[in-house]
N, C-alpha and C positions, 0 to 999 in steps of 0.2 A: 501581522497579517491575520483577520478576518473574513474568514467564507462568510460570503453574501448568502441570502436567504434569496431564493425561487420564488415569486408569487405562484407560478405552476406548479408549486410541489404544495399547495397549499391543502388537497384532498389527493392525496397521492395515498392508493392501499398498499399493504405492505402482506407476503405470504409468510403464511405460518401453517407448516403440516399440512399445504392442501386448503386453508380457509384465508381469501382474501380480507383483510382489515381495513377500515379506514385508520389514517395516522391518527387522530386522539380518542381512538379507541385499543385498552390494552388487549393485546392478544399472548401473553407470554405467561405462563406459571410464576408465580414466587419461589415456587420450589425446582423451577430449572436451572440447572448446573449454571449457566451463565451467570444466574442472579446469584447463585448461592458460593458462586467462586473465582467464575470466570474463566469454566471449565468450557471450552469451546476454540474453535478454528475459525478461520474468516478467510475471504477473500476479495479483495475488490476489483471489480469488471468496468470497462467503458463500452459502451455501445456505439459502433460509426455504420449509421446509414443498416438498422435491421442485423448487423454481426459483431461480434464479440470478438477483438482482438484477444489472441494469448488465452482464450476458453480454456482449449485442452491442456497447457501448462496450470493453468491456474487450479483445474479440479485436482490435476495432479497434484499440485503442493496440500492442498487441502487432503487428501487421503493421507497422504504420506504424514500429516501433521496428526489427524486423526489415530491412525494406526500406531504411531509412535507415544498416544495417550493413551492407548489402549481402548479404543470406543468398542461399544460391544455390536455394534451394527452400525456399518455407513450406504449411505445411499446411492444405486450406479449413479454415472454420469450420465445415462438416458432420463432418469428421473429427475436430477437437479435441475439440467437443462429445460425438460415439461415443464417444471416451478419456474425458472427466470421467463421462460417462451408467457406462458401464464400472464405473468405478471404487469411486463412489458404489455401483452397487448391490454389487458384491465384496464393499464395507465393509461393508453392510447402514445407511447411512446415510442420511437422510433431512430432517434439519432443524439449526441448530445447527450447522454445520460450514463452517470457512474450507478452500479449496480455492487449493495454492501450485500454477500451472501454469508451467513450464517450457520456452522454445523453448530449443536449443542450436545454435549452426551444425553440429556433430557432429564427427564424428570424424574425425582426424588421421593420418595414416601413419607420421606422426615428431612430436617435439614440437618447437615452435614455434610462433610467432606466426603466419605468413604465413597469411591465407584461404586458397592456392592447396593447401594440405597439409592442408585436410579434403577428403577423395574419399567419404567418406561419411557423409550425412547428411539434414537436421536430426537431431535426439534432442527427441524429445517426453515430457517429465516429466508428471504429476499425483502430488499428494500432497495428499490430505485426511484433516485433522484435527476429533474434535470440538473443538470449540472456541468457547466465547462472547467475545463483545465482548470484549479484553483487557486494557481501563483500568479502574480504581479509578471508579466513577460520582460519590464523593465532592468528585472534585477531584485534580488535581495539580499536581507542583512542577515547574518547568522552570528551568532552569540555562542562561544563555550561553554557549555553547562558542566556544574559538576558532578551532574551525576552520570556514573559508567553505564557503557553495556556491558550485562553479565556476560561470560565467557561459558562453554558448552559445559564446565565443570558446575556451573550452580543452574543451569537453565538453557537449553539447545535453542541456541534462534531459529535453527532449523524445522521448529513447530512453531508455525504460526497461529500461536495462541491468541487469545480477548483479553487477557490479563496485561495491560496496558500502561499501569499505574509508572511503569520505568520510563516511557516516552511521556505522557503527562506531566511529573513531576520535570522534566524538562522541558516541556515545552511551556511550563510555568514558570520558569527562570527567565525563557525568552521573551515572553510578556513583558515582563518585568524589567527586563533590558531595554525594552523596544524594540525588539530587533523582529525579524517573521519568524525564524523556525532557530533551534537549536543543533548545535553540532555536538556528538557525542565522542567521546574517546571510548575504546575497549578501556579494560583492565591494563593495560600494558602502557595505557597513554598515547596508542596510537591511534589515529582517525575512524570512527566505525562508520558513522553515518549519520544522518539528520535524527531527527525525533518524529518524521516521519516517511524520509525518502533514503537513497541511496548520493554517493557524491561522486564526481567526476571530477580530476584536477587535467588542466589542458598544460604540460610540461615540454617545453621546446614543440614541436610537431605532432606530437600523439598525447595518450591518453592516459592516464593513471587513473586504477582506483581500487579504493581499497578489500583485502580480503573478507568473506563473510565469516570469518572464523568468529565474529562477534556481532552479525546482524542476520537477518536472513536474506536468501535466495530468491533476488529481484528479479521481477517476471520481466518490465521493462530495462531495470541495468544488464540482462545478459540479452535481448533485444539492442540495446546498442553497442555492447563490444561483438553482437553478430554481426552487425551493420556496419562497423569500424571495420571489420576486415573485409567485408565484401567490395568496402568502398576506398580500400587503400589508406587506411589510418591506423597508425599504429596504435596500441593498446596493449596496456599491462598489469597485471593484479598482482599487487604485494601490498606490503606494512607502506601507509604511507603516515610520515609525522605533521602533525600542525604545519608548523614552519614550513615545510613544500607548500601544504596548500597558502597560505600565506605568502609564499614568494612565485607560486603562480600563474601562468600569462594569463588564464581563464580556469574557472570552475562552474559548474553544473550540477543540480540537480536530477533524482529522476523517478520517477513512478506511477503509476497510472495514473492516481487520483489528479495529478499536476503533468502528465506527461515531462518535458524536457523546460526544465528552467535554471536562469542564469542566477550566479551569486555574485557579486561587486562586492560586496563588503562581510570580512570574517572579523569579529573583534575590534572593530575599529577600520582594520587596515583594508585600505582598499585595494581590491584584485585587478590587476593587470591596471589598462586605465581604466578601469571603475564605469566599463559601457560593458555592453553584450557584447561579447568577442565573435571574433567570425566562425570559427571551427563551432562556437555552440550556437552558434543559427542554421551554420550547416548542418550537424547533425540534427535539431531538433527540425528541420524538414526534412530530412532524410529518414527521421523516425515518423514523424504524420502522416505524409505520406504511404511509408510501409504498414504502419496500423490500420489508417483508415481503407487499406483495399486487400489486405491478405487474414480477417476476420473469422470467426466461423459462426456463419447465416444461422440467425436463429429466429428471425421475422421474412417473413415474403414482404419486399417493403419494393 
């Protein structure tokens, strides 16, 4: 799977600290932590109709990831918020668009790793793109990759860092298989998650999926086991192995950048019969739906 390119994002500006850029113009230090390490948090946002599904979850995680680096100044959420408000209208955007927001610990006097050699900072990014859901709605193929998610003893999923190289080098294998995205195992060999969403197995009548003990705290996977229980679907979180997902009636993907999409084929073997199952059409309207109208308004549109 290949994301298509936007003709409309063709002049799209991008925020940096308060100065709008045009896209092939650099706005960023070489000497900011990002570049220098990949010292920084992220988040990514959808826009429906002028609101931002899952806003206030999302700055949350981003603090909490910041804080647990140790950043020496983060910016309120009244501020981030002005920046994405900003941005959004520059673009003339409105509905339709994923928004990449950016903390950086900032800038550095010298390169190096040490925290103590940024004297200036955070750096606050926004980048938004138009952009739809960016899976195949058909179904896709996932491949085993060999490489693990670390487990919270060499690296907490629970910051969601820029240092990315663990999901690339697998979603480089997936290339390579043909397949769309990668499936990861923890350390343990048990399921984590994609290389770049969260997964869902559909087992008898409800839902399994797996613990974050080895990915992070999905904005939209705890969005649908809220959903699952308000709507009378069972759901359960534990260790789940290949072989269930594999002998699964359906599976699913989930995450913003892709909202809710189906998987037909893990390693070959194909899932249930190898079409969109009904429970994941259900829920992924039962998620659209609830996204696109319980938002938080950041455009008068």
């Amino acid at each position: 799977m290949l994301q298509r390119y936007d003709e409309r994002n063709a002049d799209v500006l991008y925020w940096v600290n308060g100065e709008l850029v045009h896209r092939s113009r650099p706005g960023l230090s070489p000497f900011d932590s990002v570049v220098q390490g990949g010292d920084a948090v992220w988040e990514g946002l959808r826009l429906y109709r002028g609101a931002i599904f899952g806003l206030t979850e999302h700055l949350a995680r981003l603090r909490r990831s910041a804080l647990a680096l140790g950043f020496a100044e983060i910016p309120g959420d009244e501020a981030i918020i002005a920046a994405i408000a900003a941005t959004l209208r520059a673009n003339e955007m409105t509905d339709g668009v994923h928004v990449r927001l950016t903390l950086t610990r900032g800038i550095k006097v010298t390169s190096g790793m040490d925290p103590r050699l940024n004297q200036a900072g955070p750096t606050l990014i926004v980048l938004a793109e138009h952009k739809a859901p960016v899976y195949d709605t058909g179904g896709l193929a996932l491949v085993t990759s060999s490489v693990r998610r670390p487990s919270p003893d060499v690296l907490d999923p629970k910051i969601h860092h820029n240092n990315l190289l663990n999901s690339i080098l697998a979603k480089i294998e997936a290339n390579a298989a043909g397949a769309d995205d990668a499936l990861m195992l923890d350390g343990r060999g048990f399921v984590a998650e994609t290389n770049a969403t969260h997964l869902f197995a559909v087992i008898g009548a409800g839902l399994v999926t797996p613990t974050t003990a080895a990915c992070p705290e999905g904005i939209t996977r705890q969005t649908v086991l809220d959903l699952a229980a308000v709507h009378g679907v069972p759901a359960v979180v534990r260790d789940v192995s290949l072989t269930e997902f594999y002998a699964a009636d359906e599976v699913f993907c989930t995450g913003t950048m892709g909202e809710i999409a189906a998987v037909t084929t893990i390693d070959g073997r194909r899932i249930g019969d190898g079409e969109v199952g009904e429970l994941t059409r259900r829920i992924a309207k039962i998620y659209q739906e609830h996204a696109a109208t319980h938002g938080v308004r950041v455009l008068d549109v």
